[in-house]
Backbone bond lengths (Angstrom), bond angles and torsions (degrees), N, CA, C in turn:
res aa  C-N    CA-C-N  psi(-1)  N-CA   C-N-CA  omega(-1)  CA-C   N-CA-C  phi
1 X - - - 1.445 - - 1.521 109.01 -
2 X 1.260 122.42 149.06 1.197 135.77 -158.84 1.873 103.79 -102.44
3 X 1.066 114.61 145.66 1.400 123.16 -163.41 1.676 102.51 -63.28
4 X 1.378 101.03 -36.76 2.008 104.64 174.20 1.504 105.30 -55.47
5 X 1.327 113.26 -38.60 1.760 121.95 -155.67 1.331 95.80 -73.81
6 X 1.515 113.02 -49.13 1.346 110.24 178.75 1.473 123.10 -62.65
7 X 0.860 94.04 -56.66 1.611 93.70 175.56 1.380 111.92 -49.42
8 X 1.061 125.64 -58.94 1.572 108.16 178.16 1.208 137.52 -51.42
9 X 1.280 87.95 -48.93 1.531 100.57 153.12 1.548 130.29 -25.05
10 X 1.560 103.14 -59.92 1.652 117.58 -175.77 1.688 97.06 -71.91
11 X 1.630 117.92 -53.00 1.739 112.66 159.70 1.102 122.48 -27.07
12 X 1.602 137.97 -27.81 1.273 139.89 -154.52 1.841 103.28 -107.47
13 X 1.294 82.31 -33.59 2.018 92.90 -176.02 1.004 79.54 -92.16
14 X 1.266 153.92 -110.33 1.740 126.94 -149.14 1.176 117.74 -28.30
15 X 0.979 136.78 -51.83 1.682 126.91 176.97 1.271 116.96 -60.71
16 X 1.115 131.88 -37.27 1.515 130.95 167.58 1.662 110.63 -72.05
17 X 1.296 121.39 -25.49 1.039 121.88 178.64 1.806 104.43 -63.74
18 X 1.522 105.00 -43.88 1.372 109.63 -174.46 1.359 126.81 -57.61
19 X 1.647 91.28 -32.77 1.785 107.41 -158.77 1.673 75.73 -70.55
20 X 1.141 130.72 -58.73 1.489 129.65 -134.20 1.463 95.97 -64.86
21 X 1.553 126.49 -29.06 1.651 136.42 -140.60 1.888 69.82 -104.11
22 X 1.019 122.53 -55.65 1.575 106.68 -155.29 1.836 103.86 -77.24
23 X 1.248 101.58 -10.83 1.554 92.83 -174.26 1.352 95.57 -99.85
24 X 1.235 150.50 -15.09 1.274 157.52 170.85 1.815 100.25 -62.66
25 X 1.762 108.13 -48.35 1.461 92.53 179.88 1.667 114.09 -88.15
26 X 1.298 109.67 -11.96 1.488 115.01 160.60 1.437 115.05 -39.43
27 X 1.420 117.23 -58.59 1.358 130.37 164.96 1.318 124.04 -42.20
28 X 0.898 94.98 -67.34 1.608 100.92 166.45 1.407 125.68 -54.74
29 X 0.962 129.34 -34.80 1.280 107.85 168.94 1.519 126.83 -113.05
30 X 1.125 115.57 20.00 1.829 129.45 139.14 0.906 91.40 -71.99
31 X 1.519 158.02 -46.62 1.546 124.22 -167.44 1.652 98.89 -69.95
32 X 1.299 121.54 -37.16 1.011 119.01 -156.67 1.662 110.92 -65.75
33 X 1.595 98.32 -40.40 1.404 101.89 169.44 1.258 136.57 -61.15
34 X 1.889 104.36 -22.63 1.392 114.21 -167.16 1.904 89.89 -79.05
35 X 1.228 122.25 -21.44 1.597 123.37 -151.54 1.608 90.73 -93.64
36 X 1.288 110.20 -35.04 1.656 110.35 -174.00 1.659 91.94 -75.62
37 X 0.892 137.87 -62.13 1.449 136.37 -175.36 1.788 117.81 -42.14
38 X 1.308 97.55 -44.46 1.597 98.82 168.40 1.602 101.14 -52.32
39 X 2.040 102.31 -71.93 1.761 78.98 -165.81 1.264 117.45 -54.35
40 X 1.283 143.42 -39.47 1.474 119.47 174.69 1.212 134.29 -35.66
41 X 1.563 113.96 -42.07 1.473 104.35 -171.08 1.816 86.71 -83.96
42 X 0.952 112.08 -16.16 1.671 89.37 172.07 0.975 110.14 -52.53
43 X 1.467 115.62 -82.46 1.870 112.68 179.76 0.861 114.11 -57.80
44 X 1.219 136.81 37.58 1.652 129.55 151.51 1.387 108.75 -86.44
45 X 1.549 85.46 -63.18 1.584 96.93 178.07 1.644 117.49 -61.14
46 X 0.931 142.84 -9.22 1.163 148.34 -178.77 1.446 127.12 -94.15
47 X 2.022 95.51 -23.22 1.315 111.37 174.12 2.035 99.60 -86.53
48 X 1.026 104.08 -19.24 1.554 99.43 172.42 1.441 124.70 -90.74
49 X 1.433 105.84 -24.46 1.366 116.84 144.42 1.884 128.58 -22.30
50 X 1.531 91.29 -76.45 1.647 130.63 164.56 1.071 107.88 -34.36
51 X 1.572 119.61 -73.72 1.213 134.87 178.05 1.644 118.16 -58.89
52 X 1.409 140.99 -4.17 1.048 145.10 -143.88 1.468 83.82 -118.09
53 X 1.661 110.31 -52.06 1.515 136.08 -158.76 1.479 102.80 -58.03
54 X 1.433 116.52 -60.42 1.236 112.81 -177.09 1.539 115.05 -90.22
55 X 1.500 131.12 -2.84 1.036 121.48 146.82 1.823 117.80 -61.23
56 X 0.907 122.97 -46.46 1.020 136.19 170.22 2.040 123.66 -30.51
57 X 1.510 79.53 -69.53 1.530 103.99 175.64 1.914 118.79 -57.50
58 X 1.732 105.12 -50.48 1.259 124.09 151.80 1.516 116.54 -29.97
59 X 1.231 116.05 -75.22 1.366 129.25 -177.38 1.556 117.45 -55.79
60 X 1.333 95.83 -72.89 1.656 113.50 -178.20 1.753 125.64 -70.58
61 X 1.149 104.58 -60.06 1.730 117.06 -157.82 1.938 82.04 -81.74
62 X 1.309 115.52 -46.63 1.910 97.17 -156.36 1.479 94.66 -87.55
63 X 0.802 127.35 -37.32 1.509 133.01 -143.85 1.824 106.80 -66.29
64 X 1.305 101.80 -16.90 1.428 115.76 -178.92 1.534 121.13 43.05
65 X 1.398 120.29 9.07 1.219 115.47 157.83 1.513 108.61 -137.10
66 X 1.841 98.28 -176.03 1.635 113.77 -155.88 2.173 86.09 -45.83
67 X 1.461 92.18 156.09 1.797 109.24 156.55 1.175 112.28 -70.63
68 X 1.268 134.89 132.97 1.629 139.07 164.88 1.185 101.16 -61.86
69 X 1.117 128.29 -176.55 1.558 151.51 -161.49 2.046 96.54 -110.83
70 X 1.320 130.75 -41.76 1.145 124.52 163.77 1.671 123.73 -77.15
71 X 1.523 113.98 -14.32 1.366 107.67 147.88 1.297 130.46 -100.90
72 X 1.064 130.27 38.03 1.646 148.68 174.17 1.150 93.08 -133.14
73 X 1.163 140.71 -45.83 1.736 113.20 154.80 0.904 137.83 -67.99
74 X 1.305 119.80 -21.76 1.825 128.81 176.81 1.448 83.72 -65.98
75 X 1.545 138.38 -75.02 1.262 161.22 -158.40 1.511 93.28 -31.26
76 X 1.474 105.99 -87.78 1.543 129.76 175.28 1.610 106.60 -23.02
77 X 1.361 122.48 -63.25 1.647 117.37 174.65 1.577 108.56 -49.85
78 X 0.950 87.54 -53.76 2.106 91.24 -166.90 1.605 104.05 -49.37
79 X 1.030 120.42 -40.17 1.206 128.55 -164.37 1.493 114.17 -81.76
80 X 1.766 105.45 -23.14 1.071 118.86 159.18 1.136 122.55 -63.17
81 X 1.126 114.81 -56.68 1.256 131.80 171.87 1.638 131.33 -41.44
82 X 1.188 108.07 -11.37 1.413 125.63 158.64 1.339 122.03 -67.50
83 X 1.494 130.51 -30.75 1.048 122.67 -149.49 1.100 146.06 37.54
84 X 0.848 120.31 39.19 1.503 148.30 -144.13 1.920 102.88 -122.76
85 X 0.992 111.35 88.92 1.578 91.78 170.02 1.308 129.02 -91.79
86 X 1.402 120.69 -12.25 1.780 111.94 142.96 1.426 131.93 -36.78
87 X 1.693 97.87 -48.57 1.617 111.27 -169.25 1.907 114.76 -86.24
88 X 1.604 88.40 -8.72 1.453 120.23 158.48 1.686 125.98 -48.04
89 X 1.271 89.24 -71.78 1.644 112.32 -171.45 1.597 91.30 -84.21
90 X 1.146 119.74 -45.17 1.734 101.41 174.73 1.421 125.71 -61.33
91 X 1.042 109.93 -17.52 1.814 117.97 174.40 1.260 91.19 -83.45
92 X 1.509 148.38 -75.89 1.203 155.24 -163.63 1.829 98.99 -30.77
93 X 1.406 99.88 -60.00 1.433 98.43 -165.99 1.815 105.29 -52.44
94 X 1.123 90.61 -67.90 1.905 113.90 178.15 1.658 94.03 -37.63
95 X 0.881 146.42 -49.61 1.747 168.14 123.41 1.972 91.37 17.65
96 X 1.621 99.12 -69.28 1.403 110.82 -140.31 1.562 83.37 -110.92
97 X 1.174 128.72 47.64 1.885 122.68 -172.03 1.799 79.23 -92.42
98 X 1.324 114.01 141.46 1.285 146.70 176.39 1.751 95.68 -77.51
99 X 1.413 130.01 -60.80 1.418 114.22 -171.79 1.810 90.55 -153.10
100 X 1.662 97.33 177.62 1.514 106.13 171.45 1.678 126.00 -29.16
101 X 1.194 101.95 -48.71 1.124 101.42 -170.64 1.553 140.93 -68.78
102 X 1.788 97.88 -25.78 1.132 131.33 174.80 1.766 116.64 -87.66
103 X 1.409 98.16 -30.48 1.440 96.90 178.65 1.760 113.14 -88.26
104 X 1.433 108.92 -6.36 1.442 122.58 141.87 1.444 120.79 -52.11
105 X 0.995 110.38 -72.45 1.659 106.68 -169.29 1.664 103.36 -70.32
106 X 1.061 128.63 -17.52 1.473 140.90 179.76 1.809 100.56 -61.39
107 X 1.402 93.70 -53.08 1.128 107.05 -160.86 1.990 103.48 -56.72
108 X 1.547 96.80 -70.93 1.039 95.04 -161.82 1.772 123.07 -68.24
109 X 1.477 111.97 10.77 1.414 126.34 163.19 1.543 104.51 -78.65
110 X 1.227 120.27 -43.64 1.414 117.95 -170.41 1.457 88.87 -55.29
111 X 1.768 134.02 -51.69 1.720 128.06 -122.73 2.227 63.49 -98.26
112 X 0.935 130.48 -25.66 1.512 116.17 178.76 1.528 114.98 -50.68
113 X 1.513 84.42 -57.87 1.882 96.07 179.59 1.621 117.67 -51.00
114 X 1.401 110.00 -42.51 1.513 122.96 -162.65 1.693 91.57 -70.54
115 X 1.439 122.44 -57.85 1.457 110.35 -165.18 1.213 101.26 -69.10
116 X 1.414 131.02 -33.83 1.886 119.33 -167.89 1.365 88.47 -75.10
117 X 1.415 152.48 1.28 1.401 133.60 174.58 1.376 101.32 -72.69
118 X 1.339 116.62 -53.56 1.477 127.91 -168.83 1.043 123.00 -62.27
């Protein structure tokens, strides 16, 4: 074999050597991105969670009287805003509590649902 042949040759295995090393870290870090992207929308959702919680608490639990009609809608979006249809139907109920007593136990299933989200 002729010194050109060789050499190219060895030109040809380094370059394949490369493609393989750069597509190997190609790989790698789409997973990495796909794994960083999960946690984000985690803490997204978790920061609306948060945000739901102490809107919530603000409005409802301290405020010690009836909810206005513009914080049961602020409320109502946020809660929407979860996407969440567990944390959905648990507001609905707590929503639709018949008297004190019920919108007690309503209540504190919803604040169940909200922390096991997190």
């Amino acid at each position: 074999m002729s010194k050109t042949k060789l050499f190219l040759a060895i030109i040809i295995i380094a370059l394949l050597a490369g493609n393989i090393f750069f597509a190997v870290k190609y790989s790698s870090a789409v997973k990495k991105l796909a794994q960083i992207e999960i946690i984000k929308e985690t803490q997204q959702k978790n920061k609306k969670i948060i945000e739901f919680n102490k809107l919530f608490i603000e409005k409802v639990l301290i405020s010690g009287k009836e909810v206005d009609f513009d914080s049961r809608l602020q409320l109502e979006n946020a809660v929407r805003g979860l996407n969440d249809p567990e944390i959905l139907e648990d507001w609905q109920k707590f929503m639709e509590s018949k008297d004190p007593a019920e919108a007690q136990k309503n209540v504190l299933i919803l604040i169940k649902a909200l922390a096991e989200k997190m």
